[in-house]
N, C-alpha and C positions, 0 to 999 in steps of 0.2 A: 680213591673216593673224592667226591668234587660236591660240595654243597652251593647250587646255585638261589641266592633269595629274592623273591618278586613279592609284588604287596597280594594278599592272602584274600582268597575268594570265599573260603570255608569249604565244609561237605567233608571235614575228618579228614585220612591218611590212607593209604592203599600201596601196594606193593606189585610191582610185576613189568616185563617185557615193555623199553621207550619204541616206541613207534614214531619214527622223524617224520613229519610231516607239510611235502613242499608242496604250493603250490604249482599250478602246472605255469611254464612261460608262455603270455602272449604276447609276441612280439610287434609293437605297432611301426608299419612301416609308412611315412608322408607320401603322398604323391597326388598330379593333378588329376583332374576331374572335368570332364567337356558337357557334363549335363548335372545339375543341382538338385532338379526335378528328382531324375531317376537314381541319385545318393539318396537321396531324402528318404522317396520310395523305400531303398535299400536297410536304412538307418531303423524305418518302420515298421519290415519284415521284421529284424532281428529282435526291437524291442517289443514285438508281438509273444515269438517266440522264447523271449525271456519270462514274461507274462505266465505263457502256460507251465515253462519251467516251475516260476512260483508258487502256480496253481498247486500243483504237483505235490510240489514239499510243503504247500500247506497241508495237506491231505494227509500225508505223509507225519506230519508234526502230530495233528490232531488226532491221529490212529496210535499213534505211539509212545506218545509223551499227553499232550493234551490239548484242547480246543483254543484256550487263551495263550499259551505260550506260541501255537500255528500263528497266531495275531500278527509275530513279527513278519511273517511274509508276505500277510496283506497290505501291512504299513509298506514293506519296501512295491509292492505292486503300486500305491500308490506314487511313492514317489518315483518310479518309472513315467511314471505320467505327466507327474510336477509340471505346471508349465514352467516356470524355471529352466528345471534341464532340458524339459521339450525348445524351447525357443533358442535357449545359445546354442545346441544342437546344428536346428535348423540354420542360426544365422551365420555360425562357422563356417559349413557346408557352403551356403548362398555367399555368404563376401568373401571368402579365402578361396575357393573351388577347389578347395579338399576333400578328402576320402575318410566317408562317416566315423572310422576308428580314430582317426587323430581328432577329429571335432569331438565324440564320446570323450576321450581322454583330455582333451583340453579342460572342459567344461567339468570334469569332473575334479580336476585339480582346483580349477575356479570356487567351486560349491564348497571341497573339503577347507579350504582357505576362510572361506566367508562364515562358516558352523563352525570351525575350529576356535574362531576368534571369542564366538561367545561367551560370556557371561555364566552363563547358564550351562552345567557340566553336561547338562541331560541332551540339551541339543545339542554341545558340541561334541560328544559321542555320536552323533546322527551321520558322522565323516566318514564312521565304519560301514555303515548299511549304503552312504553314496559309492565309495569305492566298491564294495560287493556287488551293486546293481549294474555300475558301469562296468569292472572287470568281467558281467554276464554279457550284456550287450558284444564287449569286445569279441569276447572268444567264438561267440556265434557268428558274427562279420566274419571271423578270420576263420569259420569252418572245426575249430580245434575243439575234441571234447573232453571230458574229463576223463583223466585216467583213471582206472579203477585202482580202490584202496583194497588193500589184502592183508587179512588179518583173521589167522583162524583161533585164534586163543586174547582174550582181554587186553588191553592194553593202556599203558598211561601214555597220550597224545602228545608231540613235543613240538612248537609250530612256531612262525613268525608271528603270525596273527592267524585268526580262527573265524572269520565269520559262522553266523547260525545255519547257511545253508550246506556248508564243508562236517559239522558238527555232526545235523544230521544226514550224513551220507555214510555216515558210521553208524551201526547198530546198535541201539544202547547199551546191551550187554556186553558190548564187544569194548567200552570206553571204562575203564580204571579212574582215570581222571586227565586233567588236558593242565599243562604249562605253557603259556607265551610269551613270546618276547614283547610285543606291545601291550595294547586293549585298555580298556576303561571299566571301571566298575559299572557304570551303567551303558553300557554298552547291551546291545542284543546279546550280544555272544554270552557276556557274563553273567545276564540275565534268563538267559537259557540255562548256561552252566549250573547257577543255584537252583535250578527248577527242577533240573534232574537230578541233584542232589550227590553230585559226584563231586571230588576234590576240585581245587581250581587256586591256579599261583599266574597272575598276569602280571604283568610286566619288566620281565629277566634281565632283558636286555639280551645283549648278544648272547645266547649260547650254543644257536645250533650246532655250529663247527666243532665246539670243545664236547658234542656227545655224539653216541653211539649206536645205532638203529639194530634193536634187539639186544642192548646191553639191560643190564638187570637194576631197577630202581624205584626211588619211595619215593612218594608224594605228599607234602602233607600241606593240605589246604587250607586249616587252620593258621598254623604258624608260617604259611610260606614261604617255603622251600623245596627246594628239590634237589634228591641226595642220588647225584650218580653213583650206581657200584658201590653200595654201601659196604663199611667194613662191621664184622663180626661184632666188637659192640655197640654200631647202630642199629645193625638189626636186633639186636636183643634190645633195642632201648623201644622198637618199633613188635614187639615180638606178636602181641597182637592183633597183626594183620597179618600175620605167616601162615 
């Protein structure tokens, strides 16, 4: 049995099947560029088509969870647009004659750096939603889609970090409750998590490596923790939720 403790989201205790859950690699590779113009062009496709992505899981949000909590994808559509990131973007691109992926990834590291430092916890959880929109943009440049999540029975979700958009790509029914290694209370993600009202333990630290994908475990969102492989009298202390 392995009790791992992260600071506690709420939404109670639940029981069942850890679903490890990686993000996909995209891997950004530098290189020149003999026209700026047609990166830029390039850069603009993708964040178009991130755009409609988010359309999507708004849509998606608001059909199945609710109208105000879809909000968060309209915010991050906004800041797709940001001129902020629109301009380093573009200027990356134009003075380095690089390849739109590494100027996205520069600028994004830029942005998380500058909201990170804040003052203010509410915006500097806004690092999450810059890295989720950037990580969109990338993967579209680079062609890669997501892979499908499979999961025919409930699960409690076990991750590095969780953006809102990975959350709902799962079906609600199908989510026990979700653990991460990073994340912020006011974070989207965590603020979805409360919305849905399922358990929630963010910030673990390392554990994906020390668990087990399909081993059997508690969750309990309240006290935050999470009990790999529970033994006989945890679960009776959890009985419960059996």
């Amino acid at each position: 049995m392995k009790k791992i403790h992260g600071t506690a989201l709420g939404g109670g205790s639940a029981a069942g099947k850890l679903y490890i859950f990686r993000h996909d690699e995209c891997p950004v590779r530098r290189y020149h560029i003999e026209n700026s113009a047609e990166e830029i062009k390039r850069f603009e496709d993708a964040r178009a088509a991130a755009r409609d992505e988010l359309s999507r899981l708004f849509k998606k949000t608001a059909r199945e969870i609710n109208e105000y909590e879809a909000r968060i994808f309209s915010t991050q559509k906004i800041m797709l647009f940001d001129s902020s990131f629109t301009e380093s973007v573009y200027d990356i691109i134009s003075d380095q004659m690089i390849n739109a992926e590494v100027a996205v990834a520069q600028t994004s590291e830029k942005l998380i750096q500058i909201v990170s430092e804040a003052d203010d916890g509410y915006i500097a959880s806004r690092s999450y939603d810059i890295r989720d929109i950037s990580e969109r943009v990338i993967r579209i440049l680079l062609g890669i889609h997501n892979s499908e999540i499979l999961s025919n029975e409930p699960v409690i979700i076990a991750a590095h970090d969780l953006p809102p958009s990975d959350i709902v790509r799962f079906e609600r029914e199908m989510i026990l409750g979700i653990a991460i290694e990073e994340g912020s209370e006011n974070s989207h993600a965590s603020l979805l998590a409360r919305s849905m009202g399922f358990p929630a333990v963010i910030r673990t630290g390392a554990m994906l490596d020390e668990l087990i994908h399909g081993s059997h475990a508690i969750i309990d969102g309240d006290n935050g923790v999470l009990i790999d492989e529970p033994d006989p009298e945890t679960r009776s202390l959890y009985k419960y939720i059996y």
